[in-house]
C-alpha positions in Angstrom: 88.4 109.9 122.0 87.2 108.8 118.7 89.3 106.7 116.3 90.2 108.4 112.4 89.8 104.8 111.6 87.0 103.6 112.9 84.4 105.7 111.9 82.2 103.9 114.3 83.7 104.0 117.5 82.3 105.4 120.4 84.2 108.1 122.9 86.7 106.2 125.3 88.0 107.1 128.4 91.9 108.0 128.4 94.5 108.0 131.2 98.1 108.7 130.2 99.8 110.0 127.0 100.4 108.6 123.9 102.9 105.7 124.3 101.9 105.2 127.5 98.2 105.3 127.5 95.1 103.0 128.4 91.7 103.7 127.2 88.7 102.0 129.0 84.7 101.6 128.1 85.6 100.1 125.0 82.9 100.0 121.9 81.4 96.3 122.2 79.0 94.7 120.0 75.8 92.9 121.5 76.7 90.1 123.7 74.1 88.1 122.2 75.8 88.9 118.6 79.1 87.8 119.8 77.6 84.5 121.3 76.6 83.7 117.4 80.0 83.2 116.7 80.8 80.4 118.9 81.4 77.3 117.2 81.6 79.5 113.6 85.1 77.9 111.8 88.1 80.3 111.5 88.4 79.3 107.8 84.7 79.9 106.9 84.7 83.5 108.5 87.5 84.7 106.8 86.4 83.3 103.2 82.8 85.2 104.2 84.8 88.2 104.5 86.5 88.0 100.9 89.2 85.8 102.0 90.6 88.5 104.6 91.3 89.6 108.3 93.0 86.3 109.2 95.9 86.2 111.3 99.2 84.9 109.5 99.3 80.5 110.0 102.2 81.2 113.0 99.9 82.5 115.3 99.2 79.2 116.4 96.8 77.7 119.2 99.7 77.1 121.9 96.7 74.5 124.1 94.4 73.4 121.7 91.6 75.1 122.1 89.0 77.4 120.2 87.9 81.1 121.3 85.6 83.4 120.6 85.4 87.2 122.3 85.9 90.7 122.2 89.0 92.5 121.8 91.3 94.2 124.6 93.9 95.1 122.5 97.8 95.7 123.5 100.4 97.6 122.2 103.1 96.3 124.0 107.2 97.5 124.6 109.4 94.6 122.9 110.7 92.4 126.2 107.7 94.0 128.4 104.2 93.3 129.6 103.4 95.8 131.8 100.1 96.2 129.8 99.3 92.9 129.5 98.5 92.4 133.4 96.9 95.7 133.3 94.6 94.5 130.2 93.7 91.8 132.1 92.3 93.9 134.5 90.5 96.0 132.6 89.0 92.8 130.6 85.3 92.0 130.8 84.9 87.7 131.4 84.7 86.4 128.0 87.3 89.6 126.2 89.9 88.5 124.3 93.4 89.8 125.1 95.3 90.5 122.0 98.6 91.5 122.5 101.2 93.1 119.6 105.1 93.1 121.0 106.2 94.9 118.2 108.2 92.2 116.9 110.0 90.1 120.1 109.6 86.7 119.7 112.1 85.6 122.3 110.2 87.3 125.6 107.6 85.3 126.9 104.5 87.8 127.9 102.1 85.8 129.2 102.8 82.1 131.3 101.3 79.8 134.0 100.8 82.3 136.9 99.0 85.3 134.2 96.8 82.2 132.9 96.0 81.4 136.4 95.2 84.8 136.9 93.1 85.1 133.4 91.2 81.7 134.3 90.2 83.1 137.5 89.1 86.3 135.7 87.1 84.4 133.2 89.0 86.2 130.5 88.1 84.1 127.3 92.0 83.8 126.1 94.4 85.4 124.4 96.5 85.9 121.2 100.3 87.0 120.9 102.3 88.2 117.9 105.1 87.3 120.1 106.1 84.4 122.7 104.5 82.7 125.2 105.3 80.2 127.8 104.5 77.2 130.4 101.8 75.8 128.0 101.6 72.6 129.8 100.3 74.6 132.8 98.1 76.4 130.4 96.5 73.8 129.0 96.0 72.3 132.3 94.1 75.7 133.5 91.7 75.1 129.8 93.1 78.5 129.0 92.8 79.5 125.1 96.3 80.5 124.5 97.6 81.2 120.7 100.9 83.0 119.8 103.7 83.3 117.6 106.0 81.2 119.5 106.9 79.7 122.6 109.8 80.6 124.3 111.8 80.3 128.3 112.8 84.0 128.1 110.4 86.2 130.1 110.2 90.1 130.1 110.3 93.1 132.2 106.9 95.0 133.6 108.2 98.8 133.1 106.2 99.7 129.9 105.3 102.0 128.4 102.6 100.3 126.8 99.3 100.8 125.4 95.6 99.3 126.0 92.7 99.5 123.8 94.7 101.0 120.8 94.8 99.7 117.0 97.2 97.4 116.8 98.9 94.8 114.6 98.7 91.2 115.4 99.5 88.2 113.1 99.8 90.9 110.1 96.2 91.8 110.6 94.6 95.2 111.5 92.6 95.2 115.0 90.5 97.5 116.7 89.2 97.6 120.5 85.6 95.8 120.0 86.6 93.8 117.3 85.3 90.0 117.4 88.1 87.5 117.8 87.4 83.9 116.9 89.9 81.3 117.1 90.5 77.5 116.2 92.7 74.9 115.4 93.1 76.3 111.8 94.1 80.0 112.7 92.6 83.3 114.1 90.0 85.7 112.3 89.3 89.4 112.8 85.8 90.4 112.5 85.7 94.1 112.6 82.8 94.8 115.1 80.8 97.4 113.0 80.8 94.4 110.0 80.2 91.5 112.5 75.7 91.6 111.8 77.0 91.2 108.4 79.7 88.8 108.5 76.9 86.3 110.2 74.6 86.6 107.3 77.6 85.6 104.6 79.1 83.0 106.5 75.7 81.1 107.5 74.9 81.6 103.5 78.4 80.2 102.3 77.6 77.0 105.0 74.7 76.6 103.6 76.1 76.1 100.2 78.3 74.2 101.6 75.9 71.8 102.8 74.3 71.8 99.5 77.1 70.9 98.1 77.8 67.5 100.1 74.4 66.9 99.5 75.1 66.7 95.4 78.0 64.7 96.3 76.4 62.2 98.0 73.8 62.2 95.4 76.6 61.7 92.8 76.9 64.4 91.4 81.4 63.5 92.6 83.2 66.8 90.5 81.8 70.4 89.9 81.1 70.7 86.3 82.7 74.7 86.4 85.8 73.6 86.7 85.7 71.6 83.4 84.3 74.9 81.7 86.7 77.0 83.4 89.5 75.0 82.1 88.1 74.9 78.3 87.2 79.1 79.0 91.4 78.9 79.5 92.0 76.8 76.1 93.4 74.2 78.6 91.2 71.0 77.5 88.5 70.5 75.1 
């Protein structure tokens, strides 16, 4: 099968029907490319991709702790997670589960005994527009855990469900394949055919960066275009 929306994407392998459906041999990037995005800040990635394809500030990292991966995405029944464990199957150590619940935000989908699973996987974490629970025991396991909320409810495991579908998650488009990097300031998208690219302009906005400190700390305190763009605006003189 070929996504309309991804012109790039490779054929995957389908059992099911639609709504209840899981597509496997996802299109990944290079290992080695995704490895160039460890340690890469959320907030630089998404101003090197015009200030876009970040997650809304409520998906929020549940144990502290950053990730980096590819995609398994989820289309998940409100109140079920059927697809969820099944993802995690399907998962490759270092994938990135990313689960949308269509909205429930009171039915936990993932909790201690999935993350124990996951951990002894090596899955490299996950991300819930929805709820998730036991975070204690989570963060215990060093599992990279972000969602919507946290909630006691749990869920049913009937489905249907999908896996490896496009899918909303934090009010951002995401594809199977797509790199997923994650921090303590929020989650970015980096669409996998875009990812060689997205390096290149986030290592040359860090290096402005730096060169910016550096006039700073040579004195140069407040950027002069800032003045001019005020006096462009009649604002001062």
């Amino acid at each position: 099968m070929n996504f309309s929306s991804n012109p790039g994407a490779q054929a995957m392998n389908q059992t099911g029907k639609i709504g209840f459906r899981i597509f496997t041999d996802l299109p990944r990037p290079d290992n080695g490319l995704v490895e160039k995005f460890h340690g890469l800040a959320a907030a630089n990635l998404a101003d090197a991709m015009g200030r876009f394809h970040f997650m809304d500030p409520q998906i929020q990292p549940r144990t502290g702790l950053p990730l980096w991966g590819v995609a398994v995405t989820v289309l998940a029944r409100p109140a079920d997670n059927l697809m969820v464990h099944k993802a995690m199957e399907i998962a490759k150590p270092g994938d990135i589960i990313v689960v949308d619940t269509c909205g429930n935000t009171t039915s936990a989908v993932f909790g201690e005994l999935m993350g124990t699973s996951a951990a002894a996987a090596k899955i490299g974490g996950l991300v819930v527009d929805g709820a998730i629970r036991d975070v204690s025991a989570l963060a215990a396991l060093k599992f990279p855990a972000y969602s919507r909320t946290v909630s006691a409810g749990g869920c049913d495991k009937d489905g249907p469900g999908e896996i490896n579908v496009p899918i909303s998650c934090g009010n951002t488009f995401v594809m199977p394949g797509d790199i997923i990097v994650g921090d303590l300031e929020g989650v970015v998208v980096i669409p996998r055919e875009d990812a060689p690219a997205v390096l290149d302009l986030v290592h040359a906005l860090m290096n402005r960066e730096a060169a910016r400190i550096a006039e700073i700390e040579a004195g140069q305190v407040f950027k002069a275009e800032i003045n001019n763009t005020l006096k462009s605006k009649g604002v001062i003189s």
